[in-house]
N, C-alpha and C positions, 0 to 999 in steps of 0.2 A: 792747145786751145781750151783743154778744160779747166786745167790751171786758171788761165789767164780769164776766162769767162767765172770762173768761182772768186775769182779776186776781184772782178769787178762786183759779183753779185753782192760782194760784202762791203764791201763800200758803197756801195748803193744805199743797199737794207740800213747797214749804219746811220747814215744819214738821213736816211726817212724817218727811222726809229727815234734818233735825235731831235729832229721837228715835229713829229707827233707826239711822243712824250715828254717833250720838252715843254710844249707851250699847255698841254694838262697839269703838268707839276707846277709853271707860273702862276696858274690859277688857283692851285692848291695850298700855295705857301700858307698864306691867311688860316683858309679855312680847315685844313687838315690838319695833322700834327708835327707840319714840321717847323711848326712854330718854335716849341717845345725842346724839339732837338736845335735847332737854333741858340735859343736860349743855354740853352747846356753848355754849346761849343764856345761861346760867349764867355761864360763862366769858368771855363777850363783855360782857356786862353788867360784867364784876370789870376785867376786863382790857382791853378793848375792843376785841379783834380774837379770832379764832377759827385755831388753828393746824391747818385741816384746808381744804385745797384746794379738795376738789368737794363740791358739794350743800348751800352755805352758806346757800341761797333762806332755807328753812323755820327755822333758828333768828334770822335776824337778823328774819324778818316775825313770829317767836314773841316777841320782845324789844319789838319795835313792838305786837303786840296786850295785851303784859302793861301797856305802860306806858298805852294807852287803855283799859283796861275799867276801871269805877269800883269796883277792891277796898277805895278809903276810907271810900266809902259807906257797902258795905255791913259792915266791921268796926266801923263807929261804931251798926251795932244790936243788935248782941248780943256778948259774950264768947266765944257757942262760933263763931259766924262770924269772931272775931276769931283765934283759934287757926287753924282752916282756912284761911283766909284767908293766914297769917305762914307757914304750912306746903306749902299748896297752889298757892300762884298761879303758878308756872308748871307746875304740870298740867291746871290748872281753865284757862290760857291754849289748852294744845296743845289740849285736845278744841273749845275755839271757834273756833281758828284750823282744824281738819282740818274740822269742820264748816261751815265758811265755805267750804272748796273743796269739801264735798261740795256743798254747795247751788248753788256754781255751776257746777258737772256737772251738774247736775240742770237747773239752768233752762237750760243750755244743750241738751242732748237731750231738754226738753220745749217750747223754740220751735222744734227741726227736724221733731219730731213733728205739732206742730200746725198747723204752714207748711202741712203734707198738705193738711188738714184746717179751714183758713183761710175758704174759701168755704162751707163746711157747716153747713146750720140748727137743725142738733141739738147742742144746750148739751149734750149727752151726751160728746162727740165730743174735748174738751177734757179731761174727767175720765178718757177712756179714755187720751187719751193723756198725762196724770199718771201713770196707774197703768202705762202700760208704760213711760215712766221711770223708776219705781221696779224695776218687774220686770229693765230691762236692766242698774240698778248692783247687782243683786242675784244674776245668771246668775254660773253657776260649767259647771268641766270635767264630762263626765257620769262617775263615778267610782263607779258603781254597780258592777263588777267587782273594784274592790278596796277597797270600803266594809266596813268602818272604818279597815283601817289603811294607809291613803295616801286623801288630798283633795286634797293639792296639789300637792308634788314630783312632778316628771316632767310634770306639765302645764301646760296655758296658763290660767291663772286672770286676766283683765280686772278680776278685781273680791276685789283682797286688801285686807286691812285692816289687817295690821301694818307698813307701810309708808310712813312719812310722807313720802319724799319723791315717792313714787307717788303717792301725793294728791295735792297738790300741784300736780305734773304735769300727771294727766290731763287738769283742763279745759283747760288750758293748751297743750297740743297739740292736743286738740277743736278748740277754737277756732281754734289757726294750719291745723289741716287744712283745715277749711273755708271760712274765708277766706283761703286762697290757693290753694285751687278756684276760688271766684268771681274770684279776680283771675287765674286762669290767660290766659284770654284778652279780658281788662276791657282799656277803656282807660289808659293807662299815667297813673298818676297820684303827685305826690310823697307825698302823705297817705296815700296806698295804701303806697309803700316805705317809710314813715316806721314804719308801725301793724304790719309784716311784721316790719322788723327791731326793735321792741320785742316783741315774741311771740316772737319767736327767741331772742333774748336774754333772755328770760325764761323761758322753757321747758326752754334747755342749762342755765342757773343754778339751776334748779330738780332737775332733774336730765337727763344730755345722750343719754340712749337715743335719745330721738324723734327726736332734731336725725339723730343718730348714722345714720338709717337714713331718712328721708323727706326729705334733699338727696340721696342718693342715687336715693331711687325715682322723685325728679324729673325728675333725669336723666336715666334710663332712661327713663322716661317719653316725653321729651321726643326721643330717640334713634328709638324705636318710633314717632313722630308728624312726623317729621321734613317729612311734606308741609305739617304746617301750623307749617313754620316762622317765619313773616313774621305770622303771627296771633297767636303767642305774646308776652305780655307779658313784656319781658323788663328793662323797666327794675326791675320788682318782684321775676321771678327773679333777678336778678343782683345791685339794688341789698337789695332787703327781705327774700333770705334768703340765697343763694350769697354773697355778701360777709359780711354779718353771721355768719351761719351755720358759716363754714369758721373765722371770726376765733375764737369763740367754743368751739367744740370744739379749737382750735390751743389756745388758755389754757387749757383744762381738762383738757389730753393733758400739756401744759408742765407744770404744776403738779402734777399725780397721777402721772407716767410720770417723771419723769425726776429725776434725782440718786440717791446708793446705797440711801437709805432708802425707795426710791418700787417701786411695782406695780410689774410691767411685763407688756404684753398678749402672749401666745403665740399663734401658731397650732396648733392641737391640734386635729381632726375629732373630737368626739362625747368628747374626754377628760371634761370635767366635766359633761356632762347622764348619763354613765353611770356618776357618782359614786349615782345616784339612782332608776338603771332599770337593768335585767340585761340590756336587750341592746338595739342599735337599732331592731329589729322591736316591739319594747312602746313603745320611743319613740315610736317613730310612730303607733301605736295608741293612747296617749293623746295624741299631737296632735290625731290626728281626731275623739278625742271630744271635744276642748276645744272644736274648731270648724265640731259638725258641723251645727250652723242654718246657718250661715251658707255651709257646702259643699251642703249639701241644696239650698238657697233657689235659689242661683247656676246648680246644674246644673240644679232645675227648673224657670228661668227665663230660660234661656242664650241663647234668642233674642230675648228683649224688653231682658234686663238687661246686656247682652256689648256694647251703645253707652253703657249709664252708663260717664260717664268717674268719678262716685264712686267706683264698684264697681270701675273696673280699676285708679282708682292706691290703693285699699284694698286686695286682693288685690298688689297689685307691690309695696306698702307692707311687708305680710307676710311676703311671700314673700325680699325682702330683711332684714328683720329675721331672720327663720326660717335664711336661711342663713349670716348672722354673727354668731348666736346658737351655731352650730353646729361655726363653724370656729374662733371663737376663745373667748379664756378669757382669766384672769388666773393669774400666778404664785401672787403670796401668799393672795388671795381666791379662787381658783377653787372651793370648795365655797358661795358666796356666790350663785353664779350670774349674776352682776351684768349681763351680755351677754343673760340673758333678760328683762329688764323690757323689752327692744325691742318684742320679741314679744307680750308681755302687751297692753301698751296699743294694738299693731295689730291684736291680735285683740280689743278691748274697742272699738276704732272700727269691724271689721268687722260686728259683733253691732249696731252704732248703724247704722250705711249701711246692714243687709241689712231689718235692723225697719223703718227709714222707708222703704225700698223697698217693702215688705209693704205699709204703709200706702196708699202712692201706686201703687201695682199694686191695692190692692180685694181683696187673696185672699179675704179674709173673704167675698164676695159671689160665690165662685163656683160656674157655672151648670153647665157638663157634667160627666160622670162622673168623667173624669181630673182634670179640675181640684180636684173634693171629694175626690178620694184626695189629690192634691196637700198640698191645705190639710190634710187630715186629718193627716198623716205631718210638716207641720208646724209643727204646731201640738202635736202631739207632745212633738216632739223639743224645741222651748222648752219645753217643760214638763217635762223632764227635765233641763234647764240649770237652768230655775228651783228645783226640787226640790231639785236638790242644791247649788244656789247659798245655797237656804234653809237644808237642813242644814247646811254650813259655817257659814255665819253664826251659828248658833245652837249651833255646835261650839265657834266662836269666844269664843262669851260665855260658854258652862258648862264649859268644857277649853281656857281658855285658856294656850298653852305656845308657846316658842319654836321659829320653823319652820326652823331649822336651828341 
């Protein structure tokens, strides 16, 4: 029964996933950037190579989805499908192809969900945690203080939609965060390095934030643990990401950073996040509302949750993102913000590590006084992430405009 109720749950979720992020990315085409990548796939398809260095994942995999979907099919049933069709196929491509990575975001933070919840006899149990998969790609900054006119600039939003190659991404580093958690101190294994550095390299190519800031917090990591040096698996640190890893942001710093007509990266403290906020003191104040579940969760749980090694190298993940988000920038793109997508998606994996913590803690079931404040205050506060994760969304689709 459990089986068969988890198989349905995913088919479910899937397709709910697919109609809600399907018809935000429709709206998105225009005004976000997947114009851009359009135009690339375009140009690869004519010419066969793309003159643009980084972020080539998503047009060359948009060229591979247009040439698989059966647009002959369906142009041979009708005339007006045949116009659509001759006019739209690589739009009608991007929303199936951003839809393909929403949905496996989705089934990926809905088997960490339900791992909780694995042993449990209530078919309920399953459907709850679909719906907080949906709930956690739906959380937004709380932006109640300057709603309506700022939702996004100056905060940490996990869950934008005009950003195809943030899509993309996300599951993409999901996934390598977590298995290579489990492989931190696994048996050393080639299949293990093999499956690390194809995530690596897949996830800088897609776009290279993550990479940019979780070899680093390894590090760190790894510095901070230093007693358990002899236990760490290090054929997979070193061969499945720190080799891979360093090769891959080296070609894509090559490529984007260097010669006359190329970026180049600045150190500047707070120059371009205050293109966007009047002073560092608001800065910070919409950081803390971006992530304030999951600062709430941490402090109320600092003694149970302060041994997840998730939760510390989520937080170190962060907190490294956050400060070289902060220090540096780019010359010719610095209003682009480009140094904050770091931030984004380790604050979009801390919102996942604090939820399924939630889950496998039982808050929901608690018995003394403090504990029901506890719970109360947070369950709250996601419900103010949610809220206004839902107004965005829905901001998205009836005023949809370019976010910078």
């Amino acid at each position: 029964m459990n089986k068969k109720t988890d198989q349905q749950a995913i088919i479910s979720l899937s397709a709910l996933v697919a109609a809600i992020f399907g018809l935000v990315t429709f709206y998105q085409l225009k005004v976000g950037d997947f114009a851009v990548h359009i135009l690339w796939a375009k140009k690869l398809v004519e010419k066969g190579y793309i003159f643009q260095p980084g972020h080539q994942l998503f047009p060359k995999l948009l060229v591979v989805v247009r040439a698989l979907l059966p647009f002959e099919f369906f142009a041979r049933m009708s005339k007006l499908w045949k116009q659509i069709i001759d006019l739209k196929t690589y739009e009608i491509s991007t929303i199936v192809l951003a839809v393909i990575f929403y949905i496996l975001t989705a089934i990926l933070i809905y088997k960490l969900f339900s791992k909780e919840w694995e042993n449990a006899a209530e078919r309920s149990k399953k459907w709850l945690a679909a719906g907080l998969t949906v709930a956690v790609m739906l959380l937004g900054p709380i932006f109640v203080f300057t709603f309506p006119q700022e939702m996004y600039l100056g905060y940490i939003n996990g869950n934008p939609f005009h950003n195809s190659t943030y899509i993309l991404m996300r599951p993409l580093a999901l996934l390598l965060f977590f298995y290579s958690l489990n492989q931190l101190y696994a048996k050393p294994r080639w299949l293990a390095v093999f499956i690390g550095a194809i995530l690596i390299f897949a996830v800088t190519y897609a776009k290279p934030n993550f990479t940019f800031t979780f070899l680093p917090t390894l590090g760190f990591f790894v510095l901070l643990c230093l007693r358990n040096f002899r236990r760490f698996n290090w054929r997979y640190l070193m061969g499945g990401l720190a080799i891979p890893g360093v090769f891959s942001l080296a070609l894509q710093y090559f490529l984007m950073y260097t010669g006359d007509q190329r970026d180049k990266i600045l150190f500047a403290p707070f120059k371009a996040l205050l293109l966007y906020v009047p002073n560092v003191f608001v800065l910070f104040i919409f950081i803390l509302l971006s992530i304030l579940f999951p600062l709430l969760f941490t402090l109320f749980y600092w003694k149970r949750s302060r041994r997840e090694i998730l939760l510390q190298i989520g937080w170190l993940n962060f907190a490294v993102a956050l400060v070289t988000a902060i220090l540096l920038t780019e010359q010719i793109n610095m209003p682009s913000l480009n140094f904050w997508w770091g931030v984004m998606v380790a604050a979009f994996l801390l919102f996942v590590i604090t939820t399924l913590l939630a889950i496998r803690y039982n808050i929901l079931l608690a018995v003394s006084r403090a504990e029901r404040i506890k719970k109360g205050v947070l369950i709250f506060v996601f419900g103010l992430h949610l809220v206004c994760g839902l107004v965005y969304y829905f901001s998205s689709i009836l005023n949809p405009h370019p976010i910078i």
